[in-house]
Backbone as JSON Lines, residues from 0, in Angstrom:
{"i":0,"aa":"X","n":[-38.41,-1.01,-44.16],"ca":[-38.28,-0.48,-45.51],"c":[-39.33,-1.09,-46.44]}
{"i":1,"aa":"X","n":[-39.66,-2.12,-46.14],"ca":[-40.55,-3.2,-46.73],"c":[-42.0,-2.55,-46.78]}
{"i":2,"aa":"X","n":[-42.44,-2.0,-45.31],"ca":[-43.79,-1.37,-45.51],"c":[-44.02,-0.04,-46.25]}
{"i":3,"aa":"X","n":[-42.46,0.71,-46.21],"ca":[-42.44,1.9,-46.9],"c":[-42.86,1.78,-48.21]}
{"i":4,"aa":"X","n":[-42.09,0.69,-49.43],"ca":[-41.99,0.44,-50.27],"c":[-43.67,0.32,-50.68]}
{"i":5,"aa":"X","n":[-44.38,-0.65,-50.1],"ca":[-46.04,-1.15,-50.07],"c":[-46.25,-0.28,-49.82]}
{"i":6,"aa":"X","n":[-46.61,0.75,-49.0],"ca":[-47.28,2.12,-48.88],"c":[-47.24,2.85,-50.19]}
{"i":7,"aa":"X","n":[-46.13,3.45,-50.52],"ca":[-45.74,4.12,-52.17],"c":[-46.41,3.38,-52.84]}
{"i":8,"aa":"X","n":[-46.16,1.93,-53.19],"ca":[-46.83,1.41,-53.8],"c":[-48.03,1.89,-54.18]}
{"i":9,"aa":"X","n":[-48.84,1.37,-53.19],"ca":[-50.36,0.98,-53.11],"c":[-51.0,2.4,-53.23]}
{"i":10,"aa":"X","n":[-50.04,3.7,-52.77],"ca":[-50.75,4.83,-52.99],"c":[-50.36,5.44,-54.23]}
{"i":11,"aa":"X","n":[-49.71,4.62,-54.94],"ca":[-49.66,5.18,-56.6],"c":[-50.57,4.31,-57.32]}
{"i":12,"aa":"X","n":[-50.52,3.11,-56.9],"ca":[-51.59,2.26,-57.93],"c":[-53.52,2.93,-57.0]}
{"i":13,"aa":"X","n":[-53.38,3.23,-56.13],"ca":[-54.61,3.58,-55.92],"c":[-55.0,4.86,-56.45]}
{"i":14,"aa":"X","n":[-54.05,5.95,-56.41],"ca":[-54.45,7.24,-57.07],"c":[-54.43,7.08,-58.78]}
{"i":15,"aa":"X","n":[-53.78,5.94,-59.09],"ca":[-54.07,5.96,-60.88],"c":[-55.08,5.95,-60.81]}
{"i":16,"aa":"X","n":[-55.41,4.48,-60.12],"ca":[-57.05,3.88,-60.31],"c":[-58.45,5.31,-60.33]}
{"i":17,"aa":"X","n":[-57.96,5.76,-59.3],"ca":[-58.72,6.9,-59.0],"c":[-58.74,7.98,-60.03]}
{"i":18,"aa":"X","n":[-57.92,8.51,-60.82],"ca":[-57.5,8.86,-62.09],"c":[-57.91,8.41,-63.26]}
{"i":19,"aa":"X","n":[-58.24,6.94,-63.12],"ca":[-58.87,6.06,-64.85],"c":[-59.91,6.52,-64.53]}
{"i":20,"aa":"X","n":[-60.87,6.36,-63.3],"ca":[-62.29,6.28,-62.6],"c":[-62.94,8.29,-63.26]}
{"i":21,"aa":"X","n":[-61.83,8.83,-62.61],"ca":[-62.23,10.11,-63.31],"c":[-62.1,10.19,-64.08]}
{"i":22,"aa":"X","n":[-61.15,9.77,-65.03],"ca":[-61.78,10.48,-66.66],"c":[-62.6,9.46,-67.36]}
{"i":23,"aa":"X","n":[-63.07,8.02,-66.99],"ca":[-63.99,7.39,-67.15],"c":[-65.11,8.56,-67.15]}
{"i":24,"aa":"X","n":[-65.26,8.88,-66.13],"ca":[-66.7,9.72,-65.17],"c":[-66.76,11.17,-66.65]}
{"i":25,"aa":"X","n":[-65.74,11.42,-67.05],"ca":[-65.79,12.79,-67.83],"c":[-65.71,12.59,-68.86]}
{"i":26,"aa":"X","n":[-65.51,10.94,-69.63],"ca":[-66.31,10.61,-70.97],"c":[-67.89,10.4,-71.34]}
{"i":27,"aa":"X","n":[-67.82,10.16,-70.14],"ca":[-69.67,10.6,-70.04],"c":[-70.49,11.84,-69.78]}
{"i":28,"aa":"X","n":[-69.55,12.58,-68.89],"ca":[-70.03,13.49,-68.71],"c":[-70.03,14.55,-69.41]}
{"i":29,"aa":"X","n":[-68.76,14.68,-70.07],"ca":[-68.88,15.94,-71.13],"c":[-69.44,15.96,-72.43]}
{"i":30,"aa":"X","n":[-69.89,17.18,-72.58],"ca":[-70.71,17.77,-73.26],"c":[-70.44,17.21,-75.19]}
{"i":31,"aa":"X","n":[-69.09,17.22,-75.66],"ca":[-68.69,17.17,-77.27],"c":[-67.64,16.17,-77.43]}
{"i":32,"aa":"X","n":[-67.4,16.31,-77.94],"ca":[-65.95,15.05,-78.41],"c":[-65.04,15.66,-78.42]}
{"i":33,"aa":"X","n":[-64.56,16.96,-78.51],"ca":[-63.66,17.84,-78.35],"c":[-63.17,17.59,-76.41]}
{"i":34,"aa":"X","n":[-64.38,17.94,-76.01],"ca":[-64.19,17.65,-74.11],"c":[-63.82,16.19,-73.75]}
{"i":35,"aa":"X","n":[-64.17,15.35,-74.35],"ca":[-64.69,14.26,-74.3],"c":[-63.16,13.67,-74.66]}
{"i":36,"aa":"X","n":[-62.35,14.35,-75.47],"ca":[-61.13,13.63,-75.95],"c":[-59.84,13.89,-74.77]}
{"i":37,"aa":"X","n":[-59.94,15.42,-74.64],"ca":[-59.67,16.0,-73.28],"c":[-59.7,15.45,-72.44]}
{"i":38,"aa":"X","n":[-60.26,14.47,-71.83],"ca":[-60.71,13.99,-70.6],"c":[-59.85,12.54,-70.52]}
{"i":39,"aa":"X","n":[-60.05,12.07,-71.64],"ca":[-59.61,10.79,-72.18],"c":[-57.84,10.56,-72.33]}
{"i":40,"aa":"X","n":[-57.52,11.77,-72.77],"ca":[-55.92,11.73,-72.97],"c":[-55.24,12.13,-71.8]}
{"i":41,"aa":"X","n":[-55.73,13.35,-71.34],"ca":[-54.76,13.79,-70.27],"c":[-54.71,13.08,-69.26]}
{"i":42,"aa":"X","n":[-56.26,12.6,-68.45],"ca":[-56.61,12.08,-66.79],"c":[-56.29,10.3,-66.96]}
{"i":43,"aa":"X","n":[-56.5,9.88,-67.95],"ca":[-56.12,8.6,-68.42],"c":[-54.85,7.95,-68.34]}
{"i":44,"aa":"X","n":[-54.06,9.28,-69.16],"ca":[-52.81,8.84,-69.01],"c":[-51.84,9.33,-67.85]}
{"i":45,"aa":"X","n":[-52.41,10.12,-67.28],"ca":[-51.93,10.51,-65.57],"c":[-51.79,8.76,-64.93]}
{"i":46,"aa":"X","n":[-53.21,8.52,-64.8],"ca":[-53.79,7.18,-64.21],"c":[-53.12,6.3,-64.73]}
{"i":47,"aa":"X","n":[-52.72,6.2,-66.06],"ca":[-52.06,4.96,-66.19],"c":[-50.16,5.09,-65.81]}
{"i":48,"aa":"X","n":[-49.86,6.41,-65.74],"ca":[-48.23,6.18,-65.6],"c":[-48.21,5.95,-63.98]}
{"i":49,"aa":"X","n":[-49.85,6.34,-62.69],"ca":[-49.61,6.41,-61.71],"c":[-49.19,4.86,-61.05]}
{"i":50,"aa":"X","n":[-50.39,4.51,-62.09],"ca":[-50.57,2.37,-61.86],"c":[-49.11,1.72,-62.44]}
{"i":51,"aa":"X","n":[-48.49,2.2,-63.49],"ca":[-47.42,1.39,-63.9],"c":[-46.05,1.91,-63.02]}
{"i":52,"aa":"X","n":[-46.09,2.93,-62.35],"ca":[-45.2,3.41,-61.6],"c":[-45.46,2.62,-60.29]}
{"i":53,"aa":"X","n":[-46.73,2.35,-59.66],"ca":[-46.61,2.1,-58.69],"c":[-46.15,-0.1,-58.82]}
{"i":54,"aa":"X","n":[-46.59,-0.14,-60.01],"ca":[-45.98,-1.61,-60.41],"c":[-44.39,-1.65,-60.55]}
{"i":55,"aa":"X","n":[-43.96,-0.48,-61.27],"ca":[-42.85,-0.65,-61.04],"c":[-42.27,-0.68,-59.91]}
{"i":56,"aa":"X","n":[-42.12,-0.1,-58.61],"ca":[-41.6,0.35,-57.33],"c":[-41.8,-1.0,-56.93]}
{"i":57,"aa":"X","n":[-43.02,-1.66,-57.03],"ca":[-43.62,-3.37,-56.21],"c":[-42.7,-4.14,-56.98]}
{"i":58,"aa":"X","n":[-42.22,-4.04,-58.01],"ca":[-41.37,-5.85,-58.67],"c":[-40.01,-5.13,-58.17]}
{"i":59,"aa":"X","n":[-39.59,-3.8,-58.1],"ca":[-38.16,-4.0,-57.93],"c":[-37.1,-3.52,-58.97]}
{"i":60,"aa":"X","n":[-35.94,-4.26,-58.83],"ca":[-34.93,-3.92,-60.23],"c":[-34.78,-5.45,-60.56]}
{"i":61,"aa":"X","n":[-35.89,-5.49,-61.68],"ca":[-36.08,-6.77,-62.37],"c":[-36.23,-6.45,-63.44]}
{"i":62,"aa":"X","n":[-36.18,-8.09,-64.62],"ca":[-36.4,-7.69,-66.28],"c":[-37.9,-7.57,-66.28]}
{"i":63,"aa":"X","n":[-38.68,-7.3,-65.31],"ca":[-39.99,-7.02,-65.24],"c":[-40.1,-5.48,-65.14]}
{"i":64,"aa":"X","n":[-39.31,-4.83,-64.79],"ca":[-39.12,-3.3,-64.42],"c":[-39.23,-2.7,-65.75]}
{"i":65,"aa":"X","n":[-37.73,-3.54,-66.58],"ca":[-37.38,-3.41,-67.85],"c":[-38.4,-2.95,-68.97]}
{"i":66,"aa":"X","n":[-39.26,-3.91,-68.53],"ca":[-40.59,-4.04,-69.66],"c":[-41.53,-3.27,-69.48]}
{"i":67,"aa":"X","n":[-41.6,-2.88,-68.33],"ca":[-43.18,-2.13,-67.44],"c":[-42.59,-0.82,-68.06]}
{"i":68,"aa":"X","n":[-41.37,-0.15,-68.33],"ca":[-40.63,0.41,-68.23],"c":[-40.97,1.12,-70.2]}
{"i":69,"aa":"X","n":[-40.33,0.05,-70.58],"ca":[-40.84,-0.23,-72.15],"c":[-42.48,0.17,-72.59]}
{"i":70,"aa":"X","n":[-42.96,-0.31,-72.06],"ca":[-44.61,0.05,-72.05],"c":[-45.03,1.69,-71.24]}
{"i":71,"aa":"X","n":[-44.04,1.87,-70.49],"ca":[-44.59,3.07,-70.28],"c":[-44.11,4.47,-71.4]}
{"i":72,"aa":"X","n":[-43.11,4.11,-72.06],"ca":[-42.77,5.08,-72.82],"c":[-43.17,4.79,-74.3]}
{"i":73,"aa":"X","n":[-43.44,3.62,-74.23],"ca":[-44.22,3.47,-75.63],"c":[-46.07,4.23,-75.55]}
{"i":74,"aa":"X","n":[-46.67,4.3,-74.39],"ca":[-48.3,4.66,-73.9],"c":[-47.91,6.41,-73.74]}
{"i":75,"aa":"X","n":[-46.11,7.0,-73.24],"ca":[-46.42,8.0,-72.92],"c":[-46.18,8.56,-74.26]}
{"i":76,"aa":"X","n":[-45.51,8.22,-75.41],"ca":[-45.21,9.17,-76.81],"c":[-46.31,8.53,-77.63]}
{"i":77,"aa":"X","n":[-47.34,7.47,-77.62],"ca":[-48.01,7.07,-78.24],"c":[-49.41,8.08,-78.15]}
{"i":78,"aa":"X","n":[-50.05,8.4,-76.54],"ca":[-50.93,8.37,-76.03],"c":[-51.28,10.16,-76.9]}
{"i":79,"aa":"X","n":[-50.47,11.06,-76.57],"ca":[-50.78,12.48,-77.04],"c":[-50.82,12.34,-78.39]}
{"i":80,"aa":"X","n":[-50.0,11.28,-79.49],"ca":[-50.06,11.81,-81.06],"c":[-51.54,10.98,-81.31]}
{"i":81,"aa":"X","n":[-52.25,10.0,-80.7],"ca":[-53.3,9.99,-81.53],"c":[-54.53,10.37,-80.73]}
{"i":82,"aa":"X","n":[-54.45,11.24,-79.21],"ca":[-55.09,11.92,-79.27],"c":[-55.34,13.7,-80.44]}
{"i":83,"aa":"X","n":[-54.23,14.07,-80.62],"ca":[-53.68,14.53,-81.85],"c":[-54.36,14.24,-83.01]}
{"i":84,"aa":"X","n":[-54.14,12.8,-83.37],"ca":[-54.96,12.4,-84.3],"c":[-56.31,12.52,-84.69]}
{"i":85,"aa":"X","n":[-56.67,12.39,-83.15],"ca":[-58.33,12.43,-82.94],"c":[-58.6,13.67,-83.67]}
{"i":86,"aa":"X","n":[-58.12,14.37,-82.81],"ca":[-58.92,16.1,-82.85],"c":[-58.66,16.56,-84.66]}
{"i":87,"aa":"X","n":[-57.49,16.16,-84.82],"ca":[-57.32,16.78,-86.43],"c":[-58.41,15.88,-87.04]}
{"i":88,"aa":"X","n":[-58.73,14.8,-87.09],"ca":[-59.86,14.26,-87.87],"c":[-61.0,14.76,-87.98]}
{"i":89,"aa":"X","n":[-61.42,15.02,-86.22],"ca":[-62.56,15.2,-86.07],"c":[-62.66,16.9,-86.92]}
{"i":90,"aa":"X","n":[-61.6,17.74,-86.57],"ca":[-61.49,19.08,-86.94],"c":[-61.47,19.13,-89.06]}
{"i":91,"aa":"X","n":[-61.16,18.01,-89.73],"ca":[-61.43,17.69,-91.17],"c":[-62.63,17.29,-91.68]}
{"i":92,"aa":"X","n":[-63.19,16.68,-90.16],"ca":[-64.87,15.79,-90.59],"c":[-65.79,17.19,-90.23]}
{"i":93,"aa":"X","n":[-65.14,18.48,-90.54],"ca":[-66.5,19.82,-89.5],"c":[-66.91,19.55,-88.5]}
{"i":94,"aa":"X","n":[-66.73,18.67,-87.28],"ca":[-66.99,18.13,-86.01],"c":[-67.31,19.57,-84.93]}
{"i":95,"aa":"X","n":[-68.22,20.02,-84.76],"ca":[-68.29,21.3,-83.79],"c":[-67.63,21.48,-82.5]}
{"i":96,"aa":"X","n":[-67.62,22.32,-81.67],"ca":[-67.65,21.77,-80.38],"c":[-68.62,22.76,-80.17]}
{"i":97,"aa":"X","n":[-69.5,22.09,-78.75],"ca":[-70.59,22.52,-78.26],"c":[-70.03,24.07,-77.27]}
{"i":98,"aa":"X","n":[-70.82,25.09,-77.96],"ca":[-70.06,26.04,-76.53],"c":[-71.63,26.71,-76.23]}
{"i":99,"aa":"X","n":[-71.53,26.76,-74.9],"ca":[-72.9,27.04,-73.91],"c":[-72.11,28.49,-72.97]}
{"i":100,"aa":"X","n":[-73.01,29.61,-73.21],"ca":[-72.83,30.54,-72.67],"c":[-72.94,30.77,-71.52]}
{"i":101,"aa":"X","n":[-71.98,31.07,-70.68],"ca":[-73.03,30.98,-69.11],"c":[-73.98,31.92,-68.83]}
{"i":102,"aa":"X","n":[-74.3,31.5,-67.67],"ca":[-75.84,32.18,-67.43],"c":[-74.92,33.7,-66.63]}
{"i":103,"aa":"X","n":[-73.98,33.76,-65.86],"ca":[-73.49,34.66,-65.16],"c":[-73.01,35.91,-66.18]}
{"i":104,"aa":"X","n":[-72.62,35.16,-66.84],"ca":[-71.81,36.31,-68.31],"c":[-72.99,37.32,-69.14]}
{"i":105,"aa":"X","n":[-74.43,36.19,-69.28],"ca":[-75.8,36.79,-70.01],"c":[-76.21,37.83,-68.71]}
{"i":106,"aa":"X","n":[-75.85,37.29,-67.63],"ca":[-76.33,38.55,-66.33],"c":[-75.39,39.87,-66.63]}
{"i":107,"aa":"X","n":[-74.17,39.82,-66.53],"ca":[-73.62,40.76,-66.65],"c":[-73.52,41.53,-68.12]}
{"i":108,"aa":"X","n":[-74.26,40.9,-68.83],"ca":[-74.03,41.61,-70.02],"c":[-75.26,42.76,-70.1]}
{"i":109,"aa":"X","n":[-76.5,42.29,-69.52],"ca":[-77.72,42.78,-69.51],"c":[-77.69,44.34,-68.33]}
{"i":110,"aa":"X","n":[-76.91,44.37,-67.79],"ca":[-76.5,44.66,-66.31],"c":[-76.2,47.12,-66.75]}
């Protein structure tokens, strides 16, 4: 039961990790701050409930659970209102978002 437990584990804290790593990769990569916020709220906070879930399952039913527990619902109602925040600011400061036409759509339009 012991290796079961470490398996779950290790494959929730490894797929968060893998999860921060991508939307790391898509704050750079995208194009506006509009994408850029997108990337940041949703894949971020996937990654982080995957890592604190898989911490939780590793300590057990402890006052360590308790807390990991505490922190996750404080990151999960925290995390969407000031991405929220973001976008309404940026959407008060005239902040654009970049939109690029594709090249397939200019083919078929010409067509």
């Amino acid at each position: 039961m012991d290796i079961f437990i470490n398996f779950i584990s290790w494959f929730l804290l490894v797929g968060g990790a893998f999860f921060c790593v991508i939307g790391s990769i898509g704050l750079l990569r995208m194009p506006d701050a509009f994408t850029r916020l997108h990337a940041a709220s949703i894949i971020d906070t996937l990654g982080f409930l995957m890592v604190m879930l898989g911490l939780i399952i590793q300590t057990g039913l402890t006052l360590t659970t308790l807390r990991l527990l505490i922190v996750v619902f404080l990151i999960f109602f925290t995390s969407p209102v000031a991405g929220h925040a973001l976008a309404n600011a940026m959407k008060h400061r005239n902040v654009k978002p970049v939109l690029h036409e594709d090249k397939w759509l200019n083919k078929l339009k010409s067509e």
